[in-house]
C-alpha positions as CSV (number, residue, x, y, z in Angstrom):
1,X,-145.1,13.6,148.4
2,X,-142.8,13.9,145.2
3,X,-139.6,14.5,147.3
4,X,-141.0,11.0,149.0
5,X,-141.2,9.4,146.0
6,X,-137.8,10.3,144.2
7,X,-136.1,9.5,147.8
8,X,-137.4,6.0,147.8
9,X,-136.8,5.3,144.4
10,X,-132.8,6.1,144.9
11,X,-133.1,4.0,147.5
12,X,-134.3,1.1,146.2
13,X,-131.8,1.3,143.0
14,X,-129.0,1.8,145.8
15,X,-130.3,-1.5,147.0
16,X,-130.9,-3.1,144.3
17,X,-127.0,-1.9,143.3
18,X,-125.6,-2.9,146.5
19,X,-127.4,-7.0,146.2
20,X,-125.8,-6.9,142.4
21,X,-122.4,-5.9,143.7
22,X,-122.8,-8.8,146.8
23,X,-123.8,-11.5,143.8
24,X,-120.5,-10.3,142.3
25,X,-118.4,-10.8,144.8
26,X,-118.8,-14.7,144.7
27,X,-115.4,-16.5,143.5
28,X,-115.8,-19.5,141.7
29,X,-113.1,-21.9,140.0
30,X,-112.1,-22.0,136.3
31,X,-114.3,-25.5,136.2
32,X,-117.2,-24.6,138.3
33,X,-117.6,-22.1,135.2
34,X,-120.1,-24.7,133.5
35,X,-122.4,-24.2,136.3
36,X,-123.1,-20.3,136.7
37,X,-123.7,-19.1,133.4
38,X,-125.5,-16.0,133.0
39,X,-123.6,-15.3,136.2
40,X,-121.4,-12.8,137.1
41,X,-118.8,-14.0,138.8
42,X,-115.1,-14.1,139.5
43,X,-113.3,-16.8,138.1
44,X,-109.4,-18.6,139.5
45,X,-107.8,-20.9,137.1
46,X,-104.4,-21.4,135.6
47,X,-103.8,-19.9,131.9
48,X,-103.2,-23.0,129.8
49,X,-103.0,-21.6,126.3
50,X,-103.1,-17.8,125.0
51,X,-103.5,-17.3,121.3
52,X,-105.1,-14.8,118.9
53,X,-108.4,-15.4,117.0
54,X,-108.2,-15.1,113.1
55,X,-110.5,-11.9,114.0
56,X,-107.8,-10.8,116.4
57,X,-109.3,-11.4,119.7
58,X,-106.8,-13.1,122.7
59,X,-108.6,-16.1,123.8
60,X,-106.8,-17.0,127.7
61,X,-107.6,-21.0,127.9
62,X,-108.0,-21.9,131.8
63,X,-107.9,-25.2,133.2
64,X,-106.8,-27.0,130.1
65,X,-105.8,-25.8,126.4
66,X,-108.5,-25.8,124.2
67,X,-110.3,-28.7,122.9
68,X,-111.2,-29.5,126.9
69,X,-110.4,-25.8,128.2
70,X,-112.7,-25.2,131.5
71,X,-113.4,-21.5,130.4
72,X,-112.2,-19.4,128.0
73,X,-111.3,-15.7,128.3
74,X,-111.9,-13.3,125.5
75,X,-110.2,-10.1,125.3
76,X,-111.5,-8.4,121.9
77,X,-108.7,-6.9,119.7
78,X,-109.5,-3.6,120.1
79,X,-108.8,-4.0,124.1
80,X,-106.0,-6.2,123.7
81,X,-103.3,-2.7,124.2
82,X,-104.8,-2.1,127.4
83,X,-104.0,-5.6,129.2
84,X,-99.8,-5.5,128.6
85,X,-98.1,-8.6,127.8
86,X,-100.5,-11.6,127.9
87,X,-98.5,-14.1,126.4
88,X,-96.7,-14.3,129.6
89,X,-99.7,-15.0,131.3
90,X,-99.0,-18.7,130.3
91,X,-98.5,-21.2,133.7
92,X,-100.2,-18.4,136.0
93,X,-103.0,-18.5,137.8
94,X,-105.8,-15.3,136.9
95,X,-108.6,-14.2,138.3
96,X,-111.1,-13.0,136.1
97,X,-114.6,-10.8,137.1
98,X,-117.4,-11.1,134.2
99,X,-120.4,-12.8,132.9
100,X,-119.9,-16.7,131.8
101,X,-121.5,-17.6,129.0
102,X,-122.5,-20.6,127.4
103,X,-120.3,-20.7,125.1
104,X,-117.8,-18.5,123.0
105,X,-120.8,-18.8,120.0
106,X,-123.7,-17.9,122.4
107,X,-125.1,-14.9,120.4
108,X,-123.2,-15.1,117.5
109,X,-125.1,-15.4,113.8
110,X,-125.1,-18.9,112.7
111,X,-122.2,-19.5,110.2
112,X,-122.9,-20.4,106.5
113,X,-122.2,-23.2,104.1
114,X,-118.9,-22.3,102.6
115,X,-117.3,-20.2,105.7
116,X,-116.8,-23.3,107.6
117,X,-116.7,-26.5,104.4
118,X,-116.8,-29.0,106.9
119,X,-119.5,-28.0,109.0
120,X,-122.7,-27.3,106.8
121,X,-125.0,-27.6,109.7
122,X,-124.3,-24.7,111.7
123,X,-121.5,-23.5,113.8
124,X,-119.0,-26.2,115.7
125,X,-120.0,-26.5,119.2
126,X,-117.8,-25.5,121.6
127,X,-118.1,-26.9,125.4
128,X,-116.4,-24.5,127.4
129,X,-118.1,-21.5,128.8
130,X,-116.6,-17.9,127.7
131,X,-116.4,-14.7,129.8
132,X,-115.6,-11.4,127.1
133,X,-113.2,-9.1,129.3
134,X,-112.9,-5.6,128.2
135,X,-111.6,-4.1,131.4
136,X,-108.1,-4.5,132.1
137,X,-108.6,-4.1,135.7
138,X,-110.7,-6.9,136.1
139,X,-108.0,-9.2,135.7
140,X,-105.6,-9.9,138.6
141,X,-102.6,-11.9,138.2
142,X,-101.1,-14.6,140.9
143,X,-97.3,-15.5,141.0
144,X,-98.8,-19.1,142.2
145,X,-102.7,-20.7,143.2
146,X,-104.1,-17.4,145.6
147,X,-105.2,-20.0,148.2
148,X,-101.8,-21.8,148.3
């Protein structure tokens, strides 16, 4: 009966495995981002901007640089080594497997009076969804669009 038991169980995490890696194979566009957050996904868009964060994270801006960027791509410094050049990632089209978020703020501790003068009533609001990479091989890199 135990043997029974334990076999089922490993079966049903093997399923339950196998539907999350199905979920993950959906491929959505840089601006469809908006609509699966808490998703995991993979994402296609063009890099429009990379730059570093004062706390030395890459940000890779798809779509559009920031103000208007349709999702934005955090690599966190400490990962940064592991993903090669990605300033020349600049003009080329990326696809990106991760979790969107709501926003590059979504879980971070509201800001303070003083850090940020001009905004005394809580963090800026940023519209773009984020994805946090910290895999290197979950980015793949296309010499043009990979459906054209």
């Amino acid at each position: 009966m135990r043997r029974g038991l334990v076999r089922g169980l490993a079966l049903a995490l093997g399923a339950a495995a196998g539907s999350t890696a199905v979920a993950a194979q959906e491929t959505i566009t840089s601006k469809a981002a908006k609509r699966h957050v808490g998703q995991y996904v993979g994402v296609v868009g063009e890099v429009a901007k990379v730059r570093v964060t004062a706390e030395g994270n890459m940000r890779l801006e798809l779509g559009r640089p920031y103000p208007t960027s349709h999702l934005v791509v955090i690599i966190p410094r400490n990962e940064v080594t592991d993903f090669g050049e990605l300033y020349q990632l600049k003009g080329r089209w990326v696809k990106v497997f991760g979790m969107v978020r709501r926003s590059l703020l979504e879980g971070a501790p509201p800001r303070t009076a003083g850090f940020f003068p001009q905004q005394v009533s809580g963090p800026p609001r940023i519209k773009a969804p984020s994805l946090v990479l910290r895999d290197a091989q979950k980015l793949k890199v296309f010499e043009m669009h990979p459906t054209g």
